[in-house]
C-alpha positions as a Python dict, from the first residue, in 0.01 Angstrom:
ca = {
    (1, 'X'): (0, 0, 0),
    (2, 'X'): (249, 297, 86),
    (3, 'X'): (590, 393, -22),
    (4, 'X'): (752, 93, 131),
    (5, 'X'): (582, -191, 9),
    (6, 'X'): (644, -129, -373),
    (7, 'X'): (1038, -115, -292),
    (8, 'X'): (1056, -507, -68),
    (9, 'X'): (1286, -723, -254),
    (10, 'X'): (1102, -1011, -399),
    (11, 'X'): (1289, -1270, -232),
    (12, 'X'): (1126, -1117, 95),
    (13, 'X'): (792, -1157, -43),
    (14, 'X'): (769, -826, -199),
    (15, 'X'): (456, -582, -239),
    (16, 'X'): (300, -866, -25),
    (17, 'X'): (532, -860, 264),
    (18, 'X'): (341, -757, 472),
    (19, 'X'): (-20, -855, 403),
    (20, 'X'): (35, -1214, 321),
    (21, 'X'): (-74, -1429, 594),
    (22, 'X'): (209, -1477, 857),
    (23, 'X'): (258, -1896, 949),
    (24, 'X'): (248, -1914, 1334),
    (25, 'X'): (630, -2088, 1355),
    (26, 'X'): (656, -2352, 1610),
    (27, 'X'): (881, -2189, 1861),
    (28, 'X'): (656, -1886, 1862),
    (29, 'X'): (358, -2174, 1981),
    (30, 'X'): (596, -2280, 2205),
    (31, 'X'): (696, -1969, 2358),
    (32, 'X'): (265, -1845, 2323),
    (33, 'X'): (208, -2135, 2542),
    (34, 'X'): (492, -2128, 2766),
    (35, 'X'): (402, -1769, 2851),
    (36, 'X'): (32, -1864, 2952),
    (37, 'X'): (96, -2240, 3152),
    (38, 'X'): (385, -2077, 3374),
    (39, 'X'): (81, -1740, 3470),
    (40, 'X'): (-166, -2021, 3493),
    (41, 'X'): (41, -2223, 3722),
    (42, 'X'): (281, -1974, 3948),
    (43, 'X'): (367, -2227, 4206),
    (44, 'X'): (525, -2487, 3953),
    (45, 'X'): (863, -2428, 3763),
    (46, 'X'): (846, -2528, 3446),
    (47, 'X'): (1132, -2796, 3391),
    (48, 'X'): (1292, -2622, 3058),
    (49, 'X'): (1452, -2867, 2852),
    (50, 'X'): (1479, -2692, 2490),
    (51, 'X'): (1666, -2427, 2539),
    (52, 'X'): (1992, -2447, 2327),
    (53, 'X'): (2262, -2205, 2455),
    (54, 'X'): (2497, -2277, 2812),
    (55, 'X'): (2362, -2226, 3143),
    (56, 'X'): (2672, -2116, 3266),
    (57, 'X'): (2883, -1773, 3201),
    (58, 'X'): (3204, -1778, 3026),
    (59, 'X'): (3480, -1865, 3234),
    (60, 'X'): (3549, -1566, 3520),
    (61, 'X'): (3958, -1598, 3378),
    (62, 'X'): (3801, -1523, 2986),
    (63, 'X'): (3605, -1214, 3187),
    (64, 'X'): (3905, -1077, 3386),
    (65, 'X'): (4093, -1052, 3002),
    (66, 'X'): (3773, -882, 2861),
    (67, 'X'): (3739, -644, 3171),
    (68, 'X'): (4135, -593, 3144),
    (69, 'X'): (4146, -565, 2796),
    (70, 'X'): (3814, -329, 2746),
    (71, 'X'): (3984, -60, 2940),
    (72, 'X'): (4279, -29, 2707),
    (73, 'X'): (4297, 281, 2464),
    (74, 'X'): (4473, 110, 2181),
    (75, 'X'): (4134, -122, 2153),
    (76, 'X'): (3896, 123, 2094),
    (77, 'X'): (3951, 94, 1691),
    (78, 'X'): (3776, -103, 1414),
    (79, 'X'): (3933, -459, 1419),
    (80, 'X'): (3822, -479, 1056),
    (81, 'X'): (3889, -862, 938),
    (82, 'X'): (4006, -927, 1304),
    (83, 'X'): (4339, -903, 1473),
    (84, 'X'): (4645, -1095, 1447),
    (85, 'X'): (4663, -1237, 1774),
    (86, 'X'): (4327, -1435, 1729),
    (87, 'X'): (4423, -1588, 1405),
    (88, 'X'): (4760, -1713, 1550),
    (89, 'X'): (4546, -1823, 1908),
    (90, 'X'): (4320, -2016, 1637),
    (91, 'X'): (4583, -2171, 1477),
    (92, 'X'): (4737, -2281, 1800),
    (93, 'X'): (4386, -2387, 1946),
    (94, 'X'): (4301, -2640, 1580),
    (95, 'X'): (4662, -2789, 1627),
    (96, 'X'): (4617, -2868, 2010),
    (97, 'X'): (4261, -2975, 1999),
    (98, 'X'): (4222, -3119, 1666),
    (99, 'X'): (4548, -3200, 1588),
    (100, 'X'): (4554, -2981, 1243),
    (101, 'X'): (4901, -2865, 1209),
    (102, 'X'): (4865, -2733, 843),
    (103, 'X'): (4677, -2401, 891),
    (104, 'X'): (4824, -2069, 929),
    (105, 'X'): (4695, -1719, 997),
    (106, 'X'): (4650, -1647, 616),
    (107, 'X'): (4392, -1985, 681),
    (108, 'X'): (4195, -1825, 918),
    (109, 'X'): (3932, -1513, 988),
    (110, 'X'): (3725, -1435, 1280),
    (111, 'X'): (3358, -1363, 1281),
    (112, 'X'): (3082, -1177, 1487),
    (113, 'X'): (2942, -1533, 1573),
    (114, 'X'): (2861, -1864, 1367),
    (115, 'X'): (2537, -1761, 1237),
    (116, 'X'): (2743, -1421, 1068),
    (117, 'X'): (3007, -1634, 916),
    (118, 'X'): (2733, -1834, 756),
    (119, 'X'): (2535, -1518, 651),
    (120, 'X'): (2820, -1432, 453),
    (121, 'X'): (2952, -1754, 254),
    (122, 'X'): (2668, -1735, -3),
    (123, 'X'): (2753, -1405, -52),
    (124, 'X'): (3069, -1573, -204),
    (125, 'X'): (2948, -1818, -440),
    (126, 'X'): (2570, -1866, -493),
    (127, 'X'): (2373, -1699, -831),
    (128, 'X'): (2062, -1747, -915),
    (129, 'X'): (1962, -2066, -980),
    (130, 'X'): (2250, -2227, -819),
    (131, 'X'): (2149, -2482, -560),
    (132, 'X'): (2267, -2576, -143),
    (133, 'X'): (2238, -2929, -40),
    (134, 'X'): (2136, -2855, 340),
    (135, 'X'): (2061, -3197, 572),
    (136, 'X'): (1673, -3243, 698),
    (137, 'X'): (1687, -3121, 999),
    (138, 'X'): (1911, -2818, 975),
    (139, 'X'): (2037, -2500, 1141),
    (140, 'X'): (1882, -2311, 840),
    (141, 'X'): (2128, -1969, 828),
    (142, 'X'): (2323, -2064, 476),
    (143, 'X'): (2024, -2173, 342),
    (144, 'X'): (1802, -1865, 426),
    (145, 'X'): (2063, -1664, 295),
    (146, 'X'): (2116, -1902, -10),
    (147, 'X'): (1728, -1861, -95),
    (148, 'X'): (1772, -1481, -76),
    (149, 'X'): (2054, -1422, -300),
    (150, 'X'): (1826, -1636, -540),
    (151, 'X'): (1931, -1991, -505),
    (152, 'X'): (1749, -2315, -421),
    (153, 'X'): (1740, -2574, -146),
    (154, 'X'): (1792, -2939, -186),
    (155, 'X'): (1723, -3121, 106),
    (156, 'X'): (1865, -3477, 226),
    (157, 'X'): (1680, -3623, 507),
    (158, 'X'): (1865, -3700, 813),
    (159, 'X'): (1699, -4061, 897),
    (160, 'X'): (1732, -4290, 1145),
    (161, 'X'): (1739, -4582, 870),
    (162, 'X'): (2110, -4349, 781),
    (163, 'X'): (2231, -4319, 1150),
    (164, 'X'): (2108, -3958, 1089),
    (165, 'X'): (2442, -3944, 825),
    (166, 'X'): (2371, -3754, 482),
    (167, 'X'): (2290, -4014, 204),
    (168, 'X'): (2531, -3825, -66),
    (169, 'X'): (2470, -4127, -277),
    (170, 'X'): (2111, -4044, -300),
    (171, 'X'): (2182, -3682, -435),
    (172, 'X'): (2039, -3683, -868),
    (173, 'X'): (2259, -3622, -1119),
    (174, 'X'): (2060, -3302, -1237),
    (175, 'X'): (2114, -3174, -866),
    (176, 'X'): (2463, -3220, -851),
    (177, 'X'): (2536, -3067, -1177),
    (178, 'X'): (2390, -2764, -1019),
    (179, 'X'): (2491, -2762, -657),
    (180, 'X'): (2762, -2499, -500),
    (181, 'X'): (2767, -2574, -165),
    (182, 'X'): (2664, -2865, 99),
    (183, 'X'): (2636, -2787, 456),
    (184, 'X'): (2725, -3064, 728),
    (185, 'X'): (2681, -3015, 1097),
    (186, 'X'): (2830, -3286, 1319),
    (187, 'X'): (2813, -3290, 1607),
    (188, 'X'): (2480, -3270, 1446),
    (189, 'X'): (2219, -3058, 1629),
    (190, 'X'): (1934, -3145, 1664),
    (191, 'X'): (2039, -3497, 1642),
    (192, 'X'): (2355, -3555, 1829),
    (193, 'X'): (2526, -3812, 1588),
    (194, 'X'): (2905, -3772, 1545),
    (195, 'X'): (3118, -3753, 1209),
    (196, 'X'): (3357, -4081, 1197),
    (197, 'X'): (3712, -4040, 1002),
    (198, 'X'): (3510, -4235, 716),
    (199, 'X'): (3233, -4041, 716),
    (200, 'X'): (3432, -3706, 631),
    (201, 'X'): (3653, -3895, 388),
    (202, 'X'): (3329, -3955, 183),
    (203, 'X'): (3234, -3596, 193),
    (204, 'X'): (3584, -3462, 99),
    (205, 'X'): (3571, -3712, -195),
    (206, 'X'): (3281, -3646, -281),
    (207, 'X'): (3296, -3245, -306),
    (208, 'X'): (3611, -3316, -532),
    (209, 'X'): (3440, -3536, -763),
    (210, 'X'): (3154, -3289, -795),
    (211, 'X'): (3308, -2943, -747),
    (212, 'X'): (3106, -2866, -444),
    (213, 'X'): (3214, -2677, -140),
    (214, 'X'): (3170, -2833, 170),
    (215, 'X'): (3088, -2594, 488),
    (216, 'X'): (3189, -2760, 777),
    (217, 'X'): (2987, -2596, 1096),
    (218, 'X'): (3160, -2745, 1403),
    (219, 'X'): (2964, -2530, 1689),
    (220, 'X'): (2982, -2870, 1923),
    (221, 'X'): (3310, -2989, 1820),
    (222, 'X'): (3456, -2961, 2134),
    (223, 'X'): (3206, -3092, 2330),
    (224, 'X'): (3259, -3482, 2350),
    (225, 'X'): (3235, -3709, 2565),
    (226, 'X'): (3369, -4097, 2687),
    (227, 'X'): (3584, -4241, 2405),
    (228, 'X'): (3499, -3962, 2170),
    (229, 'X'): (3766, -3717, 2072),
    (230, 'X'): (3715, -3345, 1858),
    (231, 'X'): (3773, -3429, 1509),
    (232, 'X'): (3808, -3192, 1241),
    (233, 'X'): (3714, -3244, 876),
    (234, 'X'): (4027, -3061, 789),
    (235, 'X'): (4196, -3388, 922),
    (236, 'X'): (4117, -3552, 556),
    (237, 'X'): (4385, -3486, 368),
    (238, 'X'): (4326, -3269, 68),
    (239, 'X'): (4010, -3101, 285),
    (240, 'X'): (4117, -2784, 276),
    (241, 'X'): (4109, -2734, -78),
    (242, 'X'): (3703, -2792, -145),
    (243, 'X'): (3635, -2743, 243),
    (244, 'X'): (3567, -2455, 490),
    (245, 'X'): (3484, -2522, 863),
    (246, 'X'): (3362, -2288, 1116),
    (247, 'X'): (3425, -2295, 1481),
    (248, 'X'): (3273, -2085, 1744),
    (249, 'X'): (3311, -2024, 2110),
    (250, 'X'): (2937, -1975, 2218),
    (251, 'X'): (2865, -2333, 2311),
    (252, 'X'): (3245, -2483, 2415),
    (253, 'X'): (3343, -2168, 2589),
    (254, 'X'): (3005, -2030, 2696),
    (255, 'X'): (3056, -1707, 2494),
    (256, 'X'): (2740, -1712, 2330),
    (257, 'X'): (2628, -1361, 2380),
    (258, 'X'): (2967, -1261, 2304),
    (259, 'X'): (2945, -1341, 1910),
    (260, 'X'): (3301, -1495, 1836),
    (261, 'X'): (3336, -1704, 1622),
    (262, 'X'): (3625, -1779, 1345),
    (263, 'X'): (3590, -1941, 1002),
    (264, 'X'): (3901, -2193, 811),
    (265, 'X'): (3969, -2248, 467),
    (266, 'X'): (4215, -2210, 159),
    (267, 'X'): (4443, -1909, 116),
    (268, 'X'): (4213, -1819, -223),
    (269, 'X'): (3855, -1847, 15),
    (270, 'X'): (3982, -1639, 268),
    (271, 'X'): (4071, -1304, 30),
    (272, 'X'): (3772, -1410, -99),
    (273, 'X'): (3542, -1402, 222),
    (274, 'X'): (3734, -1068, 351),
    (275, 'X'): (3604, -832, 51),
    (276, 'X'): (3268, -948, 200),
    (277, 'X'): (3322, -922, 482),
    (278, 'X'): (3519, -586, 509),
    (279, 'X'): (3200, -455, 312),
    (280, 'X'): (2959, -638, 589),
    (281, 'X'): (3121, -540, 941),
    (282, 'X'): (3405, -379, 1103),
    (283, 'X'): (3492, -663, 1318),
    (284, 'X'): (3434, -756, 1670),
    (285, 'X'): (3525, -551, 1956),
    (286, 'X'): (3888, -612, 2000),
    (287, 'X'): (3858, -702, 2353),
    (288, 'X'): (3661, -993, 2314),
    (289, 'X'): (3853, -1103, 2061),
    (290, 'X'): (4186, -1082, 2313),
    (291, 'X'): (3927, -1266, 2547),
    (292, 'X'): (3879, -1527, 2246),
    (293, 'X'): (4287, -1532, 2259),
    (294, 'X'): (4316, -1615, 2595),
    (295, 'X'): (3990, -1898, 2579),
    (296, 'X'): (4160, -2090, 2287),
    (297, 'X'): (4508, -2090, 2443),
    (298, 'X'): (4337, -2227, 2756),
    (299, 'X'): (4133, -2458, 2555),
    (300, 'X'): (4101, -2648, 2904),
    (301, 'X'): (3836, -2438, 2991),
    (302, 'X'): (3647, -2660, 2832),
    (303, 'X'): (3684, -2980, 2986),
    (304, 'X'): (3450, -2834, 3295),
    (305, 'X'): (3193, -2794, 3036),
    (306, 'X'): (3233, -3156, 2918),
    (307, 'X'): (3245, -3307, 3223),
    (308, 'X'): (2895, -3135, 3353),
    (309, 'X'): (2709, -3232, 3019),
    (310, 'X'): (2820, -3580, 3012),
    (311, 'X'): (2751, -3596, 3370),
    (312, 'X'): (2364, -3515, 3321),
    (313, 'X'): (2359, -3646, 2939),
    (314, 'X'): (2402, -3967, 3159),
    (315, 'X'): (2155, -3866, 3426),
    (316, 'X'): (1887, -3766, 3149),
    (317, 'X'): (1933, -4113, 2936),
    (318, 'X'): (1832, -4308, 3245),
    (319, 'X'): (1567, -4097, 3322),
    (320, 'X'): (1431, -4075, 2958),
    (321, 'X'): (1453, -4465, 2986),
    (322, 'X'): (1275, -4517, 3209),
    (323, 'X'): (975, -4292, 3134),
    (324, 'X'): (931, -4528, 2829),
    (325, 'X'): (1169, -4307, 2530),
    (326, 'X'): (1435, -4485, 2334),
    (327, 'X'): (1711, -4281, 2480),
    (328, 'X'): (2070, -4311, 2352),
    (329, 'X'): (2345, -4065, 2518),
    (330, 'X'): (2507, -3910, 2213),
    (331, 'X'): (2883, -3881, 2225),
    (332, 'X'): (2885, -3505, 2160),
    (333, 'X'): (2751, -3205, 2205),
    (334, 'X'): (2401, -3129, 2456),
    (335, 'X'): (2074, -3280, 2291),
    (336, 'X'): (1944, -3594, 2346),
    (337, 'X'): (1684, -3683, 2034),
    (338, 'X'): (1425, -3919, 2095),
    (339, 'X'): (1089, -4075, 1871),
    (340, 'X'): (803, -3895, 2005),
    (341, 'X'): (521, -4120, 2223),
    (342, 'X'): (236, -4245, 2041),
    (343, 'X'): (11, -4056, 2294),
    (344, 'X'): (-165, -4124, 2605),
    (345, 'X'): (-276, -4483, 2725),
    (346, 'X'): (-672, -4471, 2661),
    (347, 'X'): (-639, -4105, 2548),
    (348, 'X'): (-494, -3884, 2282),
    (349, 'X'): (-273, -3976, 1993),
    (350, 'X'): (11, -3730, 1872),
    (351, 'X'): (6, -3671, 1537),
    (352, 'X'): (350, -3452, 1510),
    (353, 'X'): (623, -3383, 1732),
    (354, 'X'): (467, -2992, 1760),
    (355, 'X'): (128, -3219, 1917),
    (356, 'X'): (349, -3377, 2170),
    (357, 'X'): (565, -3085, 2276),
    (358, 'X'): (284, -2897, 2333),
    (359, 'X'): (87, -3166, 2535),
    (360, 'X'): (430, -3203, 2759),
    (361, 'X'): (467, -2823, 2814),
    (362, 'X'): (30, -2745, 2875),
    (363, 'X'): (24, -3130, 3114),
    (364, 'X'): (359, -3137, 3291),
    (365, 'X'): (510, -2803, 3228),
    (366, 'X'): (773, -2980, 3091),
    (367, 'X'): (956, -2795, 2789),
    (368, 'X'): (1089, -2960, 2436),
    (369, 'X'): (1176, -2886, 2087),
    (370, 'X'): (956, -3061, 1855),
    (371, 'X'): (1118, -3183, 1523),
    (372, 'X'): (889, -3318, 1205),
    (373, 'X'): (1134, -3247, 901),
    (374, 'X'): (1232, -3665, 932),
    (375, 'X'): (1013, -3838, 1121),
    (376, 'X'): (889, -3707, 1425),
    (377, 'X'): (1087, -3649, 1753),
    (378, 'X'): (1139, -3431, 2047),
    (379, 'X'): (1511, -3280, 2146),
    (380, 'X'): (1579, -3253, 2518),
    (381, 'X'): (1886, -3052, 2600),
    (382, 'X'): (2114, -3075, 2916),
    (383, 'X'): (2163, -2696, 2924),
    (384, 'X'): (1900, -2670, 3200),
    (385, 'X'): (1940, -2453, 3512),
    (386, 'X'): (2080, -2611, 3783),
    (387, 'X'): (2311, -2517, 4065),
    (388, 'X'): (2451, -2836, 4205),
    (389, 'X'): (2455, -3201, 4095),
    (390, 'X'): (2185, -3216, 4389),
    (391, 'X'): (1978, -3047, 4165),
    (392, 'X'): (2009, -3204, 3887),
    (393, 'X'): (1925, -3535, 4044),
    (394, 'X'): (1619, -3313, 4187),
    (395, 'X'): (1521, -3175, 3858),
    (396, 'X'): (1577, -3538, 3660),
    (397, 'X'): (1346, -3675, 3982),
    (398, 'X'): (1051, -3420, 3936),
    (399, 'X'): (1116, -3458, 3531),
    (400, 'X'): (1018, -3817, 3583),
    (401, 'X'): (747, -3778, 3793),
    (402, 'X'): (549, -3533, 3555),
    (403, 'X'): (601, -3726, 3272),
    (404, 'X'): (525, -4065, 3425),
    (405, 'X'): (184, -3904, 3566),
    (406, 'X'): (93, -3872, 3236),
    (407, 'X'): (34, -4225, 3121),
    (408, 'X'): (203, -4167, 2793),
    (409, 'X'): (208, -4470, 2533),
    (410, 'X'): (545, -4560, 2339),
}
């Protein structure tokens, strides 16, 4: 043990940090394996279905303002707790979109991405002991940071039985006498489910009756498809007094390297979210947030985005279909999330969505993202590589074909 080790904060693991056994997480399997069947087999590309981020670049309009705006002496400074011009663009962008015509700039702060913003919030409100109700399968950020800062996880299983909505009714007593917080994420990853106007009228009256915040994370928002339209929990009325709701332009805009993002609440959250913030960062460059300016103002950007997903959202349903998964197309966002196989017909049975990802990806070089928090299922996304709708029908094709070879059992 050296100088270090006595000094880790506990909620790290402390003294033990770094001699306690280290769990082998499932995306670092999946990426072990990955690594070894694409050496093993040079001549076949692996079909990648899991990965979760665009496969395009952002707009080359959003680039020309970045290049443009980079160059400019007056944005070499901090931007602190952002400019003004990006508040007012977000404003503009939740009105058009969303239809929320009751936020102003003293509403709204950018951040260096989603997962910052989220970093951040329990910063704001949790102590010790306090608890986060986070859904069953999450994006885990606010909780991880929750758990740091001392708090506790409740967890509220996202089941099919539900239509993958949060049971709030099923919350105890004891639980919601200590609970600060409750994160919702719809359009839900990994799940794809959608929030309904009912659905977020039940959350909003529930945080009131309970005196918990709600944290809206809306990273597919904009993303929807067929009689679907971008709806904002802010839309409740009332929301924006126990509500906060971040939006980012990584997956609508294809900024995700970028890391712009911007957060919306009450007057009183905001002042209360910049003294952490100040104290965190010193803001994004100011040239991507001008870029971020000129995105939301052209928030019909977009709608190429859209119609490509729903395009092969449609294309990977039928194919998933017929390969023998209970496929659904979601009506937002770019996962579809299907019930694992049972296994292979006169062969192996798959105990866990981790068994059956990694039987697709070693067999068919076919890459997933297991899930086993609520039952067991794998996520396909639509963010694959491919050039021209030729090749998606080409990739979908070979897609089949591997998995059918396999003789899997539903």
């Amino acid at each position: 043990m050296d100088f270090l080790d006595n000094l880790i904060a506990d909620s790290l693991g402390g003294s033990s940090f770094f001699t306690a056994p280290k769990k082998l997480y499932k995306f670092e399997k999946i990426k072990q394996l990955t690594n070894e069947v694409t050496k093993k087999n040079p001549n076949i590309k692996l079909i990648d279905m899991g990965v979760g981020e665009p496969d395009k670049s952002a707009d080359k309009l959003i680039c020309d303002v970045l290049n443009e705006e980079s160059r400019k002496l007056e944005n070499r400074y901090y931007s602190d707790n952002g400019i003004k011009e990006f508040q007012e663009a977000a404003c503009r962008y939740l009105n058009n979109v969303y239809g929320i015509d009751n936020i102003s700039t003293s509403n709204v702060m950018h951040g260096i991405g989603s997962k910052s913003i989220l970093s951040m919030i329990p910063v704001c409100f949790i102590n010790p002991g306090d608890i986060c109700i986070m859904p069953s399968p999450n994006y885990p950020t606010l909780g991880t940071y929750t758990k740091i800062l001392g708090g506790e996880i409740y967890n509220i299983e996202l089941s099919k039985e539900n239509n993958f909505y949060l049971n709030l009714k099923s919350i105890p007593d004891d639980i919601l006498k200590r609970a600060k917080m409750i994160y919702i994420n719809y359009p839900n990853n990994p799940t794809g489910q959608v929030a309904t106007y009912e659905f977020y009228k039940d959350v909003v009256d529930f945080a009131k009756k309970n005196n918990i915040l709600v944290v809206s994370d809306l990273a597919y928002g904009h993303l929807t498809y067929d009689d679907y339209k971008p709806l904002s929990i802010l839309s409740i009325d009332g929301a924006l007094d126990v509500c906060i709701e971040i939006h980012s332009m990584s997956k609508s805009f294809n900024m995700t390297g970028w890391r712009l993002a911007f957060v919306v609440g009450s007057e009183k959250f905001i002042n209360l979210f910049s003294v952490v913030k100040s104290n965190t960062d010193s803001g994004q460059f100011r040239a991507i947030q001008k870029a971020g300016v000129f995105a939301l103002d052209n928030y019909h950007l977009v709608d190429i985005n859209r119609e490509r997903y729903s395009r092969r959202l449609d294309l990977l349903t039928k194919t998933l279909k017929e390969i023998g998964f209970d496929a659904i197309k979601p009506k937002a966002g770019f996962y579809i999330y299907v019930p694992i196989p049972k296994g292979v017909k006169d062969g192996i049975r798959f105990e866990s969505a981790e068994d059956a990802t990694l039987y697709l990806l070693g067999k068919a070089l076919v890459s997933t993202v297991p899930w086993d928090d609520c039952g067991s299922y794998l996520r396909f996304s639509v963010t694959y590589e491919a050039d021209t709708i030729e090749d998606e029908f080409n990739i979908m094709n070979e897609l089949k074909n591997r998995l059918l070879s396999l003789n899997l059992e539903f």
